[in-house]
C-alpha positions in Angstrom: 59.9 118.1 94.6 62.8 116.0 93.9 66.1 117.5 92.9 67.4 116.2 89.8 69.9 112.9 90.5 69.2 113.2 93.9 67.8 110.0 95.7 67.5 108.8 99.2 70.7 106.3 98.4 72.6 109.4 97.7 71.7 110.6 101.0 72.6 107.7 102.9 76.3 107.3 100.7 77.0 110.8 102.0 76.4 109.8 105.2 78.6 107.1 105.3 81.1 108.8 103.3 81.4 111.6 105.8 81.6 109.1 109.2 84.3 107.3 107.7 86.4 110.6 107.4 85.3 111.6 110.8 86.6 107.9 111.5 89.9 108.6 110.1 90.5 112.0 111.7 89.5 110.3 115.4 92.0 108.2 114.4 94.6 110.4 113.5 94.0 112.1 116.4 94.5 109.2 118.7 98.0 108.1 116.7 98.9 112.0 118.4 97.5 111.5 121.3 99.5 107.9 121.6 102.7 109.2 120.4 102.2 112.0 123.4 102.3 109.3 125.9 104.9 109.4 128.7 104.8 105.6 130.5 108.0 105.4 132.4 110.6 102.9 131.3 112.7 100.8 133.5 116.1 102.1 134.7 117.3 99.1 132.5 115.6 100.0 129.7 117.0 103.6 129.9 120.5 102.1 130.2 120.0 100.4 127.1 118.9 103.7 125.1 121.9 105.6 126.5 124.2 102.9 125.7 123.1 103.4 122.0 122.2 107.2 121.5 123.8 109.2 124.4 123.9 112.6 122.9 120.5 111.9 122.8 119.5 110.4 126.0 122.1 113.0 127.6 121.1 116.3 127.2 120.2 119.4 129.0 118.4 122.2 128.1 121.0 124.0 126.3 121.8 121.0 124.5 117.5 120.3 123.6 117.9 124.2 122.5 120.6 123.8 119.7 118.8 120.2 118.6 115.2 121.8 118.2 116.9 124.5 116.0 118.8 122.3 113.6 115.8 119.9 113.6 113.4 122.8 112.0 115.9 124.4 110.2 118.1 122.7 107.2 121.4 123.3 106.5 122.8 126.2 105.9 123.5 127.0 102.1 126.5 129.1 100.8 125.6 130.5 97.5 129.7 131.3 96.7 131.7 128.7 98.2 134.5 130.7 97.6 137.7 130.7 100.0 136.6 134.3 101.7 133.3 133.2 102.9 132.8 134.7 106.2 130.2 131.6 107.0 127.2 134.0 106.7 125.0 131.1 105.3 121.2 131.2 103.8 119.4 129.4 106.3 115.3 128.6 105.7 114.0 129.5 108.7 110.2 128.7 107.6 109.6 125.7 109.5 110.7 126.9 112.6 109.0 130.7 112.3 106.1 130.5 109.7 104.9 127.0 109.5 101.9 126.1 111.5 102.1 129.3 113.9 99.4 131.4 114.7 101.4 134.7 113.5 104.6 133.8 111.6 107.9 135.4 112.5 109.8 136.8 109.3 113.4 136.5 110.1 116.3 138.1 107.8 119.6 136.9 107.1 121.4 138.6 109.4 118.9 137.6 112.3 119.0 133.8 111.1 122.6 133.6 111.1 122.5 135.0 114.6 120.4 132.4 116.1 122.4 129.4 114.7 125.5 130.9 116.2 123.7 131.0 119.1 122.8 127.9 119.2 126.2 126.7 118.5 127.4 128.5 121.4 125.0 126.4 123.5 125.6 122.9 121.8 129.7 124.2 122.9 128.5 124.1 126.7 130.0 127.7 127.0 126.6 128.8 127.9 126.6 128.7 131.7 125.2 131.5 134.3 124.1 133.5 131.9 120.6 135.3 130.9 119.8 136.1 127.5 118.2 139.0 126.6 117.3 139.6 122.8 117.3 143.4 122.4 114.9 145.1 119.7 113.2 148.5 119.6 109.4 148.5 119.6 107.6 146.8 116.6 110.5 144.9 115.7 108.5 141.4 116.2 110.6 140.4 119.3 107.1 138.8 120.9 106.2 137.3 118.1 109.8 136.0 117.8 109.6 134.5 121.5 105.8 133.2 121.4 106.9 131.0 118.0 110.5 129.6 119.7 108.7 128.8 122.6 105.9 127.2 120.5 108.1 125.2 118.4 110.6 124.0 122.0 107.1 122.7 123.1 106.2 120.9 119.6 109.7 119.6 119.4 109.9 118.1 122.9 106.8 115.8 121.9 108.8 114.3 119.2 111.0 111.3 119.5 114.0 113.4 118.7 112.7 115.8 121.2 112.5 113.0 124.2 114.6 113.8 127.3 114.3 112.0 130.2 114.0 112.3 133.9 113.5 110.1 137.2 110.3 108.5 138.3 110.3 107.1 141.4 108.0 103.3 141.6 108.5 102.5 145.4 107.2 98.8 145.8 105.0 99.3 149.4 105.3 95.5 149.9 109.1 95.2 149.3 109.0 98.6 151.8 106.8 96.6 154.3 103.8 99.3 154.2 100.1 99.3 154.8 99.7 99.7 151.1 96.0 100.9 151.1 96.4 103.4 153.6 98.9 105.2 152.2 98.0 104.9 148.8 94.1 106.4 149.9 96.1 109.2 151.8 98.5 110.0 148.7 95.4 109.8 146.2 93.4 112.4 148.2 96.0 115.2 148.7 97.6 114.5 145.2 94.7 115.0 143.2 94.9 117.0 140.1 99.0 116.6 140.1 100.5 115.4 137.5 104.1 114.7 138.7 103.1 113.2 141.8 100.4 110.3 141.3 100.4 106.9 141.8 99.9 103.9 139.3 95.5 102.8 139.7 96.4 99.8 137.5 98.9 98.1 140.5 97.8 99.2 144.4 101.2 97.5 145.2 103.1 100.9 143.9 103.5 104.7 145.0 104.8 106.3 142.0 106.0 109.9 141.6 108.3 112.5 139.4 111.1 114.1 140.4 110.1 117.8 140.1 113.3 119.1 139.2 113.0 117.3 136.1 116.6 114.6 136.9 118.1 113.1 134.7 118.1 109.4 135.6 121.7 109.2 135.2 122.4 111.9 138.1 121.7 108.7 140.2 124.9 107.3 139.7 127.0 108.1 142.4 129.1 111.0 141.0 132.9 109.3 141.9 131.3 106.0 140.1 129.9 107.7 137.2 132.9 108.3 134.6 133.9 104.7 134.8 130.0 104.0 135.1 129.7 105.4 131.5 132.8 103.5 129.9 131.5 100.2 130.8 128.1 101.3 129.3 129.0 102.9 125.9 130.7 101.3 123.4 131.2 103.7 121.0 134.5 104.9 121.2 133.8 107.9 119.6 130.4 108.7 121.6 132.3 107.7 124.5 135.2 109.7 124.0 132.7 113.1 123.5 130.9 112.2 126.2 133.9 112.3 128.9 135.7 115.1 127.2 133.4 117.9 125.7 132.3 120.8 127.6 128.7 120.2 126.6 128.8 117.2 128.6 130.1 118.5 131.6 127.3 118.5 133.3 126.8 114.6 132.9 129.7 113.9 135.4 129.5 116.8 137.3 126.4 117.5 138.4 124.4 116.2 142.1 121.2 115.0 141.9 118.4 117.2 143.5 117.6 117.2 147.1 114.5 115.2 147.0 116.0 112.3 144.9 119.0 112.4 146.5 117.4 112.1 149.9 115.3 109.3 148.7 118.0 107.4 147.2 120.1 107.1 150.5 116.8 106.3 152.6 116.4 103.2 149.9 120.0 102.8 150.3 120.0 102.1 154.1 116.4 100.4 154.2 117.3 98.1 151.5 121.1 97.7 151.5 121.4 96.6 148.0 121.8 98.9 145.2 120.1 96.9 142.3 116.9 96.6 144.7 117.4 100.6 145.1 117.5 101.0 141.0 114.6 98.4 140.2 112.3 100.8 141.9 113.4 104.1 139.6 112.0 104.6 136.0 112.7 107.3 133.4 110.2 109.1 132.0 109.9 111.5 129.2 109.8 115.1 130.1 106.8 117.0 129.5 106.8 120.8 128.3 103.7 122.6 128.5 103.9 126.5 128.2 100.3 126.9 129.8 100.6 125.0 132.9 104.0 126.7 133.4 105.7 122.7 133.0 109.3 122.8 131.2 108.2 126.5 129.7 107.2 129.3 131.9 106.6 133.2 130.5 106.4 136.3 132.7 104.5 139.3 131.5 106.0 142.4 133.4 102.3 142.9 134.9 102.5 139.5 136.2 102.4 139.6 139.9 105.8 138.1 141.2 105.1 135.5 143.7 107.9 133.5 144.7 106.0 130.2 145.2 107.1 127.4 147.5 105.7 123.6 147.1 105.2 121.8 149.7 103.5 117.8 149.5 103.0 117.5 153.1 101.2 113.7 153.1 103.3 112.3 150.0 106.6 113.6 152.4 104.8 112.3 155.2 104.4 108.8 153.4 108.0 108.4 151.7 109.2 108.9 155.2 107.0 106.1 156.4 108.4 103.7 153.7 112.0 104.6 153.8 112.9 106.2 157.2 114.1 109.3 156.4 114.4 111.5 159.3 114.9 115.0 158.1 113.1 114.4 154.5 111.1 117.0 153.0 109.3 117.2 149.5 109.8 120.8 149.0 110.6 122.6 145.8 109.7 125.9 144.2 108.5 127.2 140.8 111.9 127.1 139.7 112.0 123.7 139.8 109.0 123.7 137.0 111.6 125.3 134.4 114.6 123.5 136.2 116.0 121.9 132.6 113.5 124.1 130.8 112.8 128.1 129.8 112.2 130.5 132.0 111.3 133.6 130.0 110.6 137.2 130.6 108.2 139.4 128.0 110.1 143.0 128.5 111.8 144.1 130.9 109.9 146.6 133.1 107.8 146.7 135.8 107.3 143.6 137.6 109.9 141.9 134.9 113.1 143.8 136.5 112.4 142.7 140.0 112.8 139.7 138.5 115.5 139.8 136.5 117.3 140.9 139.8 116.1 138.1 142.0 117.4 135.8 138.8 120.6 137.6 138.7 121.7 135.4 142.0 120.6 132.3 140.6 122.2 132.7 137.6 125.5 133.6 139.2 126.0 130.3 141.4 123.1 128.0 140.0 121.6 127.8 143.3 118.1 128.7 144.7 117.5 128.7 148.4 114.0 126.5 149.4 113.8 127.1 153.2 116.9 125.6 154.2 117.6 123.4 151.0 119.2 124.1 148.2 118.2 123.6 144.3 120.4 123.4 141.8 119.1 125.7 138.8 120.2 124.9 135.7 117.0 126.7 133.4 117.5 128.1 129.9 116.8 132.0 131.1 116.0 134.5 128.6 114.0 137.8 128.0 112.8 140.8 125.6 113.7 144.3 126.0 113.9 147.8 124.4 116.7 149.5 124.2 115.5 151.9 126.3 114.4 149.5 129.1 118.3 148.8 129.6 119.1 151.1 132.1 117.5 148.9 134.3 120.4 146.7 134.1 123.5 148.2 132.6 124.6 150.3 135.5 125.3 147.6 137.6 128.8 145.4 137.1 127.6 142.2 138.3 124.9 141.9 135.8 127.1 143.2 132.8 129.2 139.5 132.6 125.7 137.6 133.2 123.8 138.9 130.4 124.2 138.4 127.1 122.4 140.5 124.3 121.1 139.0 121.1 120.1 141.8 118.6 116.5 141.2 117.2 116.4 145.0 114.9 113.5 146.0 112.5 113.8 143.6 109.5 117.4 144.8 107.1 116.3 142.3 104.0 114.0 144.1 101.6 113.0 140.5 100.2 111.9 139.7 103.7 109.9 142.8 104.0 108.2 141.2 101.5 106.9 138.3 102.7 105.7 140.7 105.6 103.7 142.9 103.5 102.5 139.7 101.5 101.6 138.1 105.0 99.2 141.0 105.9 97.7 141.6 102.8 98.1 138.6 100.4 100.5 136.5 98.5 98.5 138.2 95.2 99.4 142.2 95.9 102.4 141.0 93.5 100.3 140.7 90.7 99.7 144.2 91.1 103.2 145.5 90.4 106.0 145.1 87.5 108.2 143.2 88.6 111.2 144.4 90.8 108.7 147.5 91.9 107.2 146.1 94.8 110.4 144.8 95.8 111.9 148.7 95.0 109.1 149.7 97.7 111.2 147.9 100.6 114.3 149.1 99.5 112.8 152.7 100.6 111.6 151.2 104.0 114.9 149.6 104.7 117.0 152.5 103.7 115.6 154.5 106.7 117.1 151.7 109.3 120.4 151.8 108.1 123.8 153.8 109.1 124.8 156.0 106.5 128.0 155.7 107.1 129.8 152.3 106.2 133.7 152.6 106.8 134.0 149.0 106.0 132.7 149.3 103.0 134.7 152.4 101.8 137.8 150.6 103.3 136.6 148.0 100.7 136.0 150.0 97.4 137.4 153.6 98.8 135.7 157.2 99.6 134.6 157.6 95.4 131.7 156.0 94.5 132.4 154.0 91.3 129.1 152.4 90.6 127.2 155.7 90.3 124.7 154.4 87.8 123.6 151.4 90.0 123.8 152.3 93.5 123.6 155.8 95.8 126.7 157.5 96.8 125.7 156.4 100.9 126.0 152.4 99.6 123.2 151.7 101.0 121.9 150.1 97.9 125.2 148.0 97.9 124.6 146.6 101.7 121.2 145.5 101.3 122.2 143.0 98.3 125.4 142.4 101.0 123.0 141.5 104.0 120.9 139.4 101.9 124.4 137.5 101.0 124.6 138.6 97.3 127.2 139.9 95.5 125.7 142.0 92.6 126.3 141.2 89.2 127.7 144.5 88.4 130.6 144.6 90.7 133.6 144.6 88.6 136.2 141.7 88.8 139.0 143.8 91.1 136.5 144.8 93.5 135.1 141.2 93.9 138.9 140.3 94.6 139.8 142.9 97.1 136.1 141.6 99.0 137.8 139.1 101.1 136.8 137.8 104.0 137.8 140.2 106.9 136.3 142.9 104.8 133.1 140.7 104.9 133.3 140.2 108.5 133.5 144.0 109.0 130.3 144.8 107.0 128.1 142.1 108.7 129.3 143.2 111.9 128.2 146.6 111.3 124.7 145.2 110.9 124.6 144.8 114.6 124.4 148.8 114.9 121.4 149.0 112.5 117.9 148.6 112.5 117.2 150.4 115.7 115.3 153.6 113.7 113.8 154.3 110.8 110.0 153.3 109.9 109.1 150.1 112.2 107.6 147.2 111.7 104.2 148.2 112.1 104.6 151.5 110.5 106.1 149.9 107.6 102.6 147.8 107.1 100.5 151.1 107.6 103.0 153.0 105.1 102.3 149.9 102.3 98.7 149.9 103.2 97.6 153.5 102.0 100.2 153.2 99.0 98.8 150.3 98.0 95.4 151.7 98.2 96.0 154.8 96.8 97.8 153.3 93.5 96.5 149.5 93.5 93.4 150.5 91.6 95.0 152.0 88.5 94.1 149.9 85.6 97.9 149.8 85.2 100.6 147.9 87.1 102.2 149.5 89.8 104.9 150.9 88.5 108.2 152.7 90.4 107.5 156.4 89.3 104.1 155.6 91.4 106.8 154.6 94.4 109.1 157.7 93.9 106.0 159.9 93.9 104.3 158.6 96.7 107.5 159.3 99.1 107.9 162.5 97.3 104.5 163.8 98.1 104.5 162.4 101.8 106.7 164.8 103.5 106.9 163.3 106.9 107.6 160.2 105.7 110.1 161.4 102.8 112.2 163.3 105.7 113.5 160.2 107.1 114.6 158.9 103.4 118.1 159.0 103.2 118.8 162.4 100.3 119.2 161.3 97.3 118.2 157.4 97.7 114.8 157.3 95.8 117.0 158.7 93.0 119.6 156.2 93.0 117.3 153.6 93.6 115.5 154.7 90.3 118.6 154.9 88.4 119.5 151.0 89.4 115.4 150.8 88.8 116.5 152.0 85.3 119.5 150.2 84.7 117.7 146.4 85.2 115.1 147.0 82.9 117.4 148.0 80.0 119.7 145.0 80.4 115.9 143.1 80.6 115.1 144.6 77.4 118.2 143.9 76.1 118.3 140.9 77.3 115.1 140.1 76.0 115.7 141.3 72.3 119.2 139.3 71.9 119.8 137.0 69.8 122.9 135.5 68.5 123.8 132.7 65.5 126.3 130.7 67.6 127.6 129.5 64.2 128.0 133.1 63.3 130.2 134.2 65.9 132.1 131.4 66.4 133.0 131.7 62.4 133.9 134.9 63.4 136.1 134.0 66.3 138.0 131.8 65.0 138.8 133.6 61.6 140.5 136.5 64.4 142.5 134.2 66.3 143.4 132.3 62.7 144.3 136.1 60.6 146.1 138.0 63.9 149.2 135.3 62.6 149.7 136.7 59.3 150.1 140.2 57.5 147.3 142.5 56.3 146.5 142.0 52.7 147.0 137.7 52.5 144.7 135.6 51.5 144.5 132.5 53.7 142.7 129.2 54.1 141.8 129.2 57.6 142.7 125.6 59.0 139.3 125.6 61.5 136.7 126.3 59.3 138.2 125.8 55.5 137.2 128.9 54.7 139.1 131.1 52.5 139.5 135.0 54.5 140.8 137.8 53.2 142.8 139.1 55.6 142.3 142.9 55.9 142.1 146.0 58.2 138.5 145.9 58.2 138.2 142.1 59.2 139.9 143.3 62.4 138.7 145.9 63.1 134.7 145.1 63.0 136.3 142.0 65.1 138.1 144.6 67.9 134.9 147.3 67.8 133.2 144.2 69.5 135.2 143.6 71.8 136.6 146.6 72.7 133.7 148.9 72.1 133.6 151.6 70.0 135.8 154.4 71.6 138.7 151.3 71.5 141.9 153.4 69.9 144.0 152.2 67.0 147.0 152.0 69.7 144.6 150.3 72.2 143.0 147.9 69.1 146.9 147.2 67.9 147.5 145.8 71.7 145.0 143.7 72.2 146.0 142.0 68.7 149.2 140.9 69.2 148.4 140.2 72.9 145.7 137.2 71.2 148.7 136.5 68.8 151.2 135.9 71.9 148.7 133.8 73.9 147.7 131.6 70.3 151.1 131.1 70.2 152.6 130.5 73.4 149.8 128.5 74.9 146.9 127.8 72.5 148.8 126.4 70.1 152.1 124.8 71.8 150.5 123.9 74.9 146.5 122.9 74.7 146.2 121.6 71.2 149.7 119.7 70.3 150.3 118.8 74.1 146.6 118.7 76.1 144.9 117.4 72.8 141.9 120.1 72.7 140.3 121.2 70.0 140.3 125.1 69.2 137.1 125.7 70.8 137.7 123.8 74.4 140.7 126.3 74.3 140.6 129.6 77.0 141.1 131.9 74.6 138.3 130.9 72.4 136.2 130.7 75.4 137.0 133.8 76.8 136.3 135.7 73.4 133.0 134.0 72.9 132.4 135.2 76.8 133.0 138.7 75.7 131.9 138.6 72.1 128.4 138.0 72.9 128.1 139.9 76.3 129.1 142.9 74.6 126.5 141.8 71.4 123.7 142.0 73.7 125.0 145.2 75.2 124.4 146.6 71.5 121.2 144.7 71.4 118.8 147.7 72.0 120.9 150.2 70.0 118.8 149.5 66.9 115.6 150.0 68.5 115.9 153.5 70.1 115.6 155.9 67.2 113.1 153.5 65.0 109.7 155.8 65.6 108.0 152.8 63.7 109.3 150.2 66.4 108.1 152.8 69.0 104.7 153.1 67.7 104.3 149.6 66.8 104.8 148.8 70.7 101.7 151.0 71.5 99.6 149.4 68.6 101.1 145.8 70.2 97.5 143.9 70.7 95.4 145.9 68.1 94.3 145.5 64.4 97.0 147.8 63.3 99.6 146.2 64.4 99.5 143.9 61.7 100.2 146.5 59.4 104.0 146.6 60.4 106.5 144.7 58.6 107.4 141.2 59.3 110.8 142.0 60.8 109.2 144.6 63.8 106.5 142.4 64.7 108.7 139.2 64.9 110.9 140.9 67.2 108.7 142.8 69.3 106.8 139.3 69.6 110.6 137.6 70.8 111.0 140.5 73.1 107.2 140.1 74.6 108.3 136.4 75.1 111.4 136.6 76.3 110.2 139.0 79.2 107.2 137.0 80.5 109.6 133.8 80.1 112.8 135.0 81.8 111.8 138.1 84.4 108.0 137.2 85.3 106.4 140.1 83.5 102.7 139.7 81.7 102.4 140.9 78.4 100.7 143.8 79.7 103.3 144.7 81.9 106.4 143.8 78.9 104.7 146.5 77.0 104.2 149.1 80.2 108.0 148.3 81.0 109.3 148.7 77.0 107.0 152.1 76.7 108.6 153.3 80.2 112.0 152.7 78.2 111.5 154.7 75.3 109.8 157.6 76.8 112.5 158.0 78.9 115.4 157.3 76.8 117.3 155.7 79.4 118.6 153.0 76.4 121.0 155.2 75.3 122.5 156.1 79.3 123.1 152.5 80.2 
């Protein structure tokens, strides 16, 4: 039976609907495959690009390193911008971590800012004879760290910002005076399945081959020749001038060509006897990085065997002797050469791994490996995991301890990144199953167990006495997390912000380098959310943070390795957010109002108690009374605010009307009352403290209370007009400004009033 609307046509459309997009993906996947294409360019050609782009064309591993960073990652952003920044920047690290890997790398703050100083220290060129080791304790993600840099170094290189270069050698056999068929026959059956040594099957007149130390072209240039080589070549002054002068570039003037090219080029040299007939037969050609076949990229597990490979073309040495004469020339290299100008990486430090990182140690130290007899010049990007307890392996011996360099890669010290882990593993949607800020609350516990307790940076900052009691725990911790995640909170008070200047900030940061070797791991961290998240997720409720507090409470082996006293303080901050959200969410000022108001102060604080006055701003007749400022200095001042303390701060807004409202900003700046500082200053604090008051209304009204619980029902439109308009503005104003649901407004409100935490903050 025929479906309905379904016809053979149909059939047939569908058919050529879905070639076509088959088409378009072949397609698409050819465009790659093209752009991947390495055909060598003339030595003239190469010349030309370098003449344009030379910190391009130029560059060495440590150079491609820094470049592959700043290509995935934007700049950095500064959130303050103020003159004690301590250049700990906000870097988005997705692209280079998360996007399109297999398992994405969440990296904090602290550990961004690490690698972009690293790679600043390698785009300096200070970087030489040195291994890098990036230290972590188990579960910290270093793997995963490594597998996604080396991942994205492999992407990167097959981008045209990516390209680096290196010589090909296309020895004409005519020009050479060779039996071209024999030795291309010969070549073709030994070289078989070897990419960097293979002759061209379009032209038989050509025996074409890579140099497999991966030289740059420009190495060819005799070195005495080279620097004046270069000036004649750029015109750039100011390319030209970094070139020759900065230490990243060093290498450009200062470094031999390998063995094998080197010994090639004189052979040419004294077959030939003329140098431009030498260079037409050399060709650049891009560099190709390819983790699996150990090309550019090569990764040691420590069960790896370690065999010290040497490779050995015994018919292409045999036939480039034939063509050029060389005597004593041999194409020998070993698997060093493979990463020469690439990675060379070790995945922990142990077992096979430290014989290794010993036989490297020598390499590293002069940048030579013995071949045999010959000598190659290492200069590979060398770098490796280990646990800190994996370091004994190295740190007792001197020579390695100005060799290797240690890059701290510590469980995660962000709670917002902790996050996106737990979001990772178990959905982007668990959020829905929390009030807001609880879920984030849940990380703050896990962090807390990775940090140092003690913080004399910070109490050199804001003393031994906790001040901020009602916000934050009496350890700080609370205080460094918002710190490492580059905030400064809200409630830190104006003095303390002033006395945070920049080698205070340096102090704290560097601190971080200490933590995140203990506490609950990586992988603990995800089993620890899992069977919370099970145990409360099902609640018909949201996940609230008395549901976080009890959970710790009632796992004892976890809630031993809480810092005392932080689930309590975190509560209490808990606490004091979602009253100033409530608050928040139930203000509501008439601008007009309290600018009336404003300006009748500043206006009456010139004149005697008991006048009458027009005020000149607002035409309005005031009567000029104790109470007028008074119910004006409550406001400001608060309630506890002393006649003494009220009397001051009166004839302190009559001094500044007078001596530079009035004399200096209206009659000589032109301004108009309200573009004035002091009007803006008491607007500031007349409506910040009006919202403070906001609640104060609301906490002893039983009928607001039980209206909130009948919010939804029948009998909630029993209640007057006034409770249900502002419960609706409250219900609004939280979904709108702090992400909650209706559902969760009402859960957060209800958690309020039963708690009567209104009143403490």
């Amino acid at each position: 039976m025929e479906k309905k609307g379904y016809t053979e046509e149909t059939d047939i459309d569908n058919l050529e609907q879905k070639g076509k997009r088959l088409e378009r993906l072949m397609k698409e996947f050819l465009k790659d495959r093209l752009s991947e294409r390495r055909n060598p360019i003339s030595f003239n050609d190469f010349l030309y690009l370098a003449s344009k782009e030379p910190e391009k064309v130029f560059r060495n591993i440590f150079q491609i390193f820094h470049d592959m960073i700043h290509y995935y990652v934007p700049e950095g952003i500064d959130e303050y911008k103020d003159e004690e920044s301590a250049g700990f920047l906000n870097y988005d690290m997705t692209n280079l971590f998360i996007k399109g890997c297999d398992n994405p790398f969440y990296a904090d703050r602290l550990f961004a800012n690490r690698i972009i100083n690293l790679s600043k220290i390698f785009k300096k060129g200070t970087q030489n004879n040195q291994i890098y080791l990036f230290e972590g304790p188990p579960g910290s993600g270093k793997s995963t760290f490594l597998n996604n840099l080396l991942y994205k170094l492999e992407e990167y290189t097959k981008t045209e910002d990516g390209t680096t270069y290196k010589i090909n050698w296309k020895l004409d056999l005519e020009r050479l005076g060779s039996k071209k068929k024999k030795i291309l026959n010969d070549v073709i059956t030994q070289n078989h399945n070897k990419p960097e040594s293979k002759i061209s099957t379009d032209e038989e007149s050509y025996l074409e081959f890579s140099c497999p130390n991966h030289c740059n072209p420009i190495l060819l240039i005799p070195k005495i020749y080279r620097r004046e080589f270069l000036k004649e070549l750029i015109e750039d002054k100011t390319k030209l001038h970094c070139l020759l002068n900065d230490r990243e570039y060093e290498w450009v003037l200062q470094d031999d060509v390998c063995g094998i090219c080197s010994s090639i080029y004189k052979g040419l040299m004294d077959k030939l006897e003329d140098v431009m007939e030498v260079f037409s037969m050399v060709r650049a050609k891009k560099n190709y990085y390819n983790r699996q076949f150990g090309e550019g990229i090569s990764v040691f597990n420590p069960g790896d065997e370690i065999k010290n490979i040497e490779i050995r073309q015994l018919k292409l040495e045999e036939k480039i002797r034939e063509l050029i004469g060389t005597e004593h020339f041999r194409f020998e290299y070993s698997y060093l050469a493979k990463t020469n100008n690439g990675v060379l990486a070790l995945m922990d430090i142990k077992e096979k791994n430290v014989g290794r990182l010993k036989d490297y140690h020598g390499i590293i130290s002069d940048g030579i490996h013995k071949v045999e007899l010959t000598e190659e010049k290492i200069r590979t990007l060398f770098v490796g995991l280990v646990n800190p307890e994996d370091t004994v392996h190295y740190e007792e011996v001197m020579s390695f301890r100005d060799r290797i360099i240690t890059v701290n890669i510590p469980y995660v010290l962000d709670y917002m990144t902790e996050v996106a882990i737990y979001k990772e593993h178990f959905g982007s949607d668990i959020a829905n199953k929390f009030l807001p800020g609880v879920l984030e609350n849940f990380g703050k516990v896990i962090i807390s167990t990775r940090l140092d307790k003690e913080s004399k940076a910070i109490k050199k900052w804001l003393g031994e006495r906790n001040n901020y009691s009602n916000v934050i725990d009496k350890d700080y911790l609370l205080l460094k997390m918002e710190i490492y995640r580059g905030i400064i909170p809200e409630y830190i008070k104006e003095e303390d912000i002033k006395k945070f200047v920049r080698p205070i900030r340096k102090e704290i940061l560097a601190e971080s380098e200490l933590e995140g070797k203990k506490g609950f791991s990586g992988r603990l961290s995800l089993n620890i959310f899992n069977k919370f998240f099970n145990q409360y997720s099902a609640n018909h409720k949201l996940i609230t943070m008395s549901n976080v507090k009890s959970f710790f409470y009632n796992q004892k082996d976890l809630s031993k390795n809480i810092p005392d006293g932080f689930i309590d303080s975190l509560e209490n901050q808990y606490d004091y957010q979602v009253v100033q959200e409530m608050k928040e969410s139930l203000y509501y000022y008439n601008e007009e109002q309290i600018s009336k108001d404003i300006l009748n102060y500043i206006f009456a604080v010139n004149f005697e108690i008991g006048e009458t006055k027009k005020n000149i701003y607002t035409n309005e007749m005031i009567d000029i009374d104790e109470e007028l400022f008074k119910s004006f200095e409550t406001m400001i001042l608060g309630d506890n605010a002393t006649d003494f303390s009220r009397i001051n701060f009166r004839n302190s807004i009559r001094n500044e009307y007078i001596s530079t409202t009035l004399a200096q900003e209206i009659r000589l700046q032109g301004k108009d009352i309200k573009e004035t500082d002091l009007y803006q200053n008491l607007f500031e604090k007349f409506t910040r403290n009006l919202k403070e008051f906001a609640l104060v209304p609301y906490l002893s009204n039983d009928t607001f209370r039980r209206a909130l619980y009948d919010y939804g029902t029948e009998s909630f439109n029993a209640y007057d007009n006034k409770i249900k308009k502002d419960i609706n503005f409250m219900i609004d104003n939280m979904t709108k400004k702090f992400n909650y649901s209706k559902e969760g407004a009402l859960q957060i409100c209800q958690y309020i009033l039963e708690k009567n935490i209104g009143k403490k903050y």
